[in-house]
N, C-alpha and C positions, 0 to 999 in steps of 0.2 A: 441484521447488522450486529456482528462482534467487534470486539475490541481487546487488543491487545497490551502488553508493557512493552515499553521502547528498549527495555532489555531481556524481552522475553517471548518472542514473537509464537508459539507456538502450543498458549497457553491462553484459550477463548475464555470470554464475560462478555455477560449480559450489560446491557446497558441500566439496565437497575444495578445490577451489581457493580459498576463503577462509579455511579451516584453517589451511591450507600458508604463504599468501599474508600474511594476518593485517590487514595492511593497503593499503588500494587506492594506490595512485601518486599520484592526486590528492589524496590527504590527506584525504580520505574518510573515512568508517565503512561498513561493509558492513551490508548490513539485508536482509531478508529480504523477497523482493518480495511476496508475499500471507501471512498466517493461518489454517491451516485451521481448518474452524467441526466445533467435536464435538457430536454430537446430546446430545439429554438425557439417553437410556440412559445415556451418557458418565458424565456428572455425575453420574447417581441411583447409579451402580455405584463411584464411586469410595471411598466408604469401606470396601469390604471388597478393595480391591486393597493391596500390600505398597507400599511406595518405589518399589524397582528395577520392579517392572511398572508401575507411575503413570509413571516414566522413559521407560520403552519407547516407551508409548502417545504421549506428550506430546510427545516428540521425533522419533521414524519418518519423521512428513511433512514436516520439515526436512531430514533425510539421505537418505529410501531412493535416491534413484539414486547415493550414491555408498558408503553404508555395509548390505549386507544386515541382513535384521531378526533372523537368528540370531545373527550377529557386535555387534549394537546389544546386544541380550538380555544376551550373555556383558560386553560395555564397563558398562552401567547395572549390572547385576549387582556389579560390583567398582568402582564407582564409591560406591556406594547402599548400601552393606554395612554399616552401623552407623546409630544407635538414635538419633530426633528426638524427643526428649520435647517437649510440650508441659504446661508447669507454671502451673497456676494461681495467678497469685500472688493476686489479689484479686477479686472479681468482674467476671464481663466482660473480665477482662483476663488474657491468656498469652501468658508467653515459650515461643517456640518455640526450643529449645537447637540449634543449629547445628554446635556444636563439638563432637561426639563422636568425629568422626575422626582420624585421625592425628597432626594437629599442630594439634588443639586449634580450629580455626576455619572457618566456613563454607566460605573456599574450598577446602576440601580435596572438597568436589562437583565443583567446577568444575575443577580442577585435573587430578582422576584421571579426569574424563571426556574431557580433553580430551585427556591421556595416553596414553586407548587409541585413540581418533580417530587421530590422527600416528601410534602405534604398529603401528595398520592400516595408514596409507597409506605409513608407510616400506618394512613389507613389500614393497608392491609398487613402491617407486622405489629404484633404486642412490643416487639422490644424498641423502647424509645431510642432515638438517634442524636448524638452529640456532637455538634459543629462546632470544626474548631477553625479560628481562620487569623491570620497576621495582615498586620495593615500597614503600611506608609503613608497614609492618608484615607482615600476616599473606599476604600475596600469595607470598611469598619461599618460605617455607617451604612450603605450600601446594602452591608448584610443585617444588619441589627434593624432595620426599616425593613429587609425582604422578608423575612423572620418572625418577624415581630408576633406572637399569640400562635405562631405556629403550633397545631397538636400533636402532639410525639417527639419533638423537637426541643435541644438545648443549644445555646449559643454561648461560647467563648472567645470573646476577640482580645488578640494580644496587639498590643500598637507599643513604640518608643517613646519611653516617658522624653516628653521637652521637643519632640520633633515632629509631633503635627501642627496645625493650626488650633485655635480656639476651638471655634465652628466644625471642625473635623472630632475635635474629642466632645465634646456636646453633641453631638451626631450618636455618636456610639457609647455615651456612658448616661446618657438621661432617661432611655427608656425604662427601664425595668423587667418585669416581668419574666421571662427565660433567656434573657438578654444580660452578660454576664461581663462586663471588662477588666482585662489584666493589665495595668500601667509597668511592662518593663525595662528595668533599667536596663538599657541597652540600646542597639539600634534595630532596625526593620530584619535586618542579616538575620540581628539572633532569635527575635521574633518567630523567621522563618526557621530557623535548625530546630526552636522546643518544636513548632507545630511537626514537622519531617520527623523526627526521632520519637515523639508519639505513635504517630503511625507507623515506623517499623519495632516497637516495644509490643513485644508477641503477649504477654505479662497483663500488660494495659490492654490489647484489645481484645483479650475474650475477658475480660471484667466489664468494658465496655465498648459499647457501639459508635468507634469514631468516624466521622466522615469531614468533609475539608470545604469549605466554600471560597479557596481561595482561586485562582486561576489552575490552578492544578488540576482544579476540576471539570473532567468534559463536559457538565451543567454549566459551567460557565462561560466556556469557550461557544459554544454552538448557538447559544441566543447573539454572541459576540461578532457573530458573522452576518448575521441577519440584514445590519443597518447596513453593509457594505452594499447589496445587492441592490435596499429602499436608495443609497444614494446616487449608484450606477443607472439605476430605472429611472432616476429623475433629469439624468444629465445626460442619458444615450444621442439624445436629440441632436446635441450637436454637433454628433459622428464625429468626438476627437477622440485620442485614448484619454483613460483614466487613472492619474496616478493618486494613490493614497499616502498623507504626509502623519505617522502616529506616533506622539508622545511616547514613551516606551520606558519602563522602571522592570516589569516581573516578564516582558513577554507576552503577555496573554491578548493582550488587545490583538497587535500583531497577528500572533496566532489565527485567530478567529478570521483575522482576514485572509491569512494562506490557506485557513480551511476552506472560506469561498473559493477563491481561485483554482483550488482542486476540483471547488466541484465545476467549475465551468467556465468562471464569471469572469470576464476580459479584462483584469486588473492589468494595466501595464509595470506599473512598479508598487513598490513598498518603502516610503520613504521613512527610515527608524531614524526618531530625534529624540538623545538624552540629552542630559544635564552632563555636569563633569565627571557621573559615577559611567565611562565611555566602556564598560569591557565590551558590547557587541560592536560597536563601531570600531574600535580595536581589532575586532577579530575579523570584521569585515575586511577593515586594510590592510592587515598583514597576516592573518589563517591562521594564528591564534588565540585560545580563550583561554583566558588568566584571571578568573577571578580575584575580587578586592575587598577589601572593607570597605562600606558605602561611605561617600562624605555626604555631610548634611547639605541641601542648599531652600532653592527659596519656591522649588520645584519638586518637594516633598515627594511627592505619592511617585516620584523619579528615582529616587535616594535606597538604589539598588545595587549589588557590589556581583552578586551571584545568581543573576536570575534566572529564575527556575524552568521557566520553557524553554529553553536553548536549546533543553534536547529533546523538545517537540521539532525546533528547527532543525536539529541535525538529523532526526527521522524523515522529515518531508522533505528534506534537502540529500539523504542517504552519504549524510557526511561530505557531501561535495563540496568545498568551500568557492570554487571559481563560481557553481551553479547559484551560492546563494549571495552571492554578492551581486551576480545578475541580476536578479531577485528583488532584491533587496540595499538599498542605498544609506548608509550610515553618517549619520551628522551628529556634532554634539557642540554644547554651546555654555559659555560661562552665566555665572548669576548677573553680574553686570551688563551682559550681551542679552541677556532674557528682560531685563528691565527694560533697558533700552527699546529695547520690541516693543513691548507693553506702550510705550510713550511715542515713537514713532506710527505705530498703527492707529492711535488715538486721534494723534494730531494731522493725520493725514487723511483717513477716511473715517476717523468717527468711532469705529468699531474699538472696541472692549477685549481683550485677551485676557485671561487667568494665565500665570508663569509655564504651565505647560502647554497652555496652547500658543503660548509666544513663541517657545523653544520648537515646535513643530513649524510655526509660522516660519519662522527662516530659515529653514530646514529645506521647506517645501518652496520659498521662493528662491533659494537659489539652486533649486535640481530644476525646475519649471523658467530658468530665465534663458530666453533665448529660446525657448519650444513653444511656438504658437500652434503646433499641432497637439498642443495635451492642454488637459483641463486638470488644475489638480484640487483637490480635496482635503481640507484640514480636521481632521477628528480632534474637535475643542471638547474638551472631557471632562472640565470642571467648572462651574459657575463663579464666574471672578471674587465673588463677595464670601467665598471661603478664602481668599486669599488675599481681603480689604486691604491689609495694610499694606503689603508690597504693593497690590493694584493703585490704589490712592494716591500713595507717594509720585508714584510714577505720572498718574495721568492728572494731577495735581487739582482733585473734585471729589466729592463724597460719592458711594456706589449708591443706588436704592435699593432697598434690603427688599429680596421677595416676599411675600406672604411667607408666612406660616415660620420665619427664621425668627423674628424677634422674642417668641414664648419661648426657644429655647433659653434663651439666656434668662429665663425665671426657674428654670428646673434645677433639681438639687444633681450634681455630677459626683456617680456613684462607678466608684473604680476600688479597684485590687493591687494593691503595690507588691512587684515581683520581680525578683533578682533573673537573673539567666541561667542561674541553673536548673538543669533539670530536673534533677531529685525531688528538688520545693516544688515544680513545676507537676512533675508525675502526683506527687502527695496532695498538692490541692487537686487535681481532677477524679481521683480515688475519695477524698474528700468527701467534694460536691456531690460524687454519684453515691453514697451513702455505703461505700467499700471498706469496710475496715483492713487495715494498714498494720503488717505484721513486724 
């Protein structure tokens, strides 16, 4: 398996080397040149397979020439280690819970898979690797937990000061150890341009070894498809189609899902639910993309103006727009419409939403209403109690704190105050890596 730039198709890499690499020179995204097709046996055997073996399978013919299938086994194994409920909240319709991992949110998949990947391939390089990643929320943490004591490995995560949660920056500034936080003033947008302009600063990367853990990265996308497949395998039974309803800020979640569906996987639709930051539902309804500057809402890790897989979309969609609206179904929904959700699912069937999976919740009940021939699927991707106070308010009761959250709030929160420019931004990472600075 090679991989390509969405702007440069004619120019092969290894699958390590898009790891490593994270992003192409050209400003590119890295895709994956073909899909391997699984027979039916495939599909008929997947409901009695675990996670981590769905992982194995799904992924192998993306890495085997650079990752063995024992070493894959032992990464999906500790990546896949914790429990995906699927909870019926009302007929036809299941959140599939995301957040049982470490730090509470879907991308703790994506994070620790892609932790043992670099953790492999530092093994075998002397030169250490330096991950850099932007967050709107739950990305941060996600990586500073997948990360964590990695050998050969440095982490920098940049987040917008005043615009995550509590729990979300205690996530990613208490660890320590190669685990690094940048507090900038600014929003997630600018977050993403220093991380982007890093990586095309020719200057910066032969001084150093950067690589990206943000969705950008095929490491993160291919573990991101995986739960699609565990949730189709669990609901084939009731021979309906299957529509998937995702939260959506950078794309990448998404993403990971269209990578299923190439490879085979009988998704009938893609239901995309933002907040008010609407450019893809935008571009869905009228075949334009017009980037914005994000507004803040209460649905954070959403609070995206430019997101950066678009043109993963518009590679696998080859710019069609009538094809990806097929595709793909666009909703978008205000903060007081997202509360609302929160309160009306509570008191109706009990069930718990964090702001993003409210925003998907109505997303996904109004493409699903009136099809009793579809089953739909809501991808809940955060644990409400990173988002206590809008949650509480709403459902008018205290949350119960999981294990393991309340020693966060005894640790010291060790962050980096940092403007948006880059200059300051290139001089501390020459900096850190012990570069003197002419």
């Amino acid at each position: 398996m090679k991989y390509y730039s969405t702007k440069n198709k004619n120019q092969p890499f290894s699958f390590k080397e898009v790891v490593i690499k994270g992003l192409p020179d050209d400003n590119g995204l890295f895709m994956p040149e073909t899909f391997p097709n699984f027979e039916d046996d495939f599909f008929e055997g997947l409901e009695n397979m675990p996670l981590d073996k769905i992982a194995t399978e799904v992924i192998y013919p993306f890495v085997k020439e650079d990752i063995p299938e024992e070493v894959l086994k032992d990464i999906c194994k500790k990546a896949f280690n914790f429990e995906v409920p699927l909870i019926e909240v009302k007929p036809n319709f299941y959140s599939m819970e995301l957040y049982h991992g470490p730090t509470l949110a879907f991308k703790d998949f994506g994070a620790r898979f892609m932790a043992g990947c670099l953790g492999y391939f530092a093994s075998q390089n002397e030169r250490e690797v330096n991950i850099l990643a932007a967050t709107s929320g739950d990305t941060g943490g996600a990586v500073a937990a997948g990360f964590y004591k990695t050998k050969g490995v440095k982490v920098t995560i940049l987040y917008p000061k005043g615009k995550v949660s509590e729990l979300q920056e205690r996530q990613l500034t208490t660890l320590g150890e190669n685990i690094t936080a940048l507090e900038v003033d600014g929003t997630f947008d600018d977050c993403q341009k220093l991380v982007k302009k890093a990586f095309l600063d020719g200057e910066l990367n032969e001084k150093i070894n950067l690589s990206s853990a943000n969705s950008i990265n095929v490491a993160r996308l291919l573990p991101q498809s995986v739960y699609y497949f565990y949730a189709w395998s669990r609901l084939k039974s009731a021979g309906k189609k299957v529509v998937f309803a995702v939260p959506s800020g950078n794309f990448g979640n998404i993403t990971g899902g269209l990578f299923a569906k190439m490879m085979g996987l009988p998704i009938e639709n893609f239901v995309a639910a933002t907040n008010v930051n609407k450019v893809v539902p935008d571009y869905l309804q009228e075949g334009q993309f017009i980037p914005k500057p994000s507004i803040q809402t209460v649905s954070n890790a959403m609070d995206v103006g430019n997101p950066s897989n678009f043109e993963r979309l518009m590679s696998i969609f080859n710019k069609n727009w009538q094809l990806t609206r097929n595709v793909i179904k666009g909703y978008y929904y205000t903060d007081e419409e997202t509360l609302e959700a929160i309160r009306h699912v509570f008191n109706k069937y009990g069930y718990i939403l964090d702001p993003h999976g409210a925003v998907g919740y109505k997303a996904l009940s109004s493409y699903i209403n009136g099809k009793s021939s579809t089953i739909g699927v809501l991808l809940e991707t955060a644990h409400p109690i990173k988002f206590a106070e809008h949650v509480e308010e709403s459902i008018g009761k205290k949350l119960e704190v999981p294990d393991g959250i309340s020693e966060l709030y005894e640790k010291d929160i060790a962050k980096i105050p940092m403007s948006k420019s880059y200059n300051e931004f290139k001089d501390y990472l020459l900096n850190k890596s012990g570069v003197k600075i002419k």
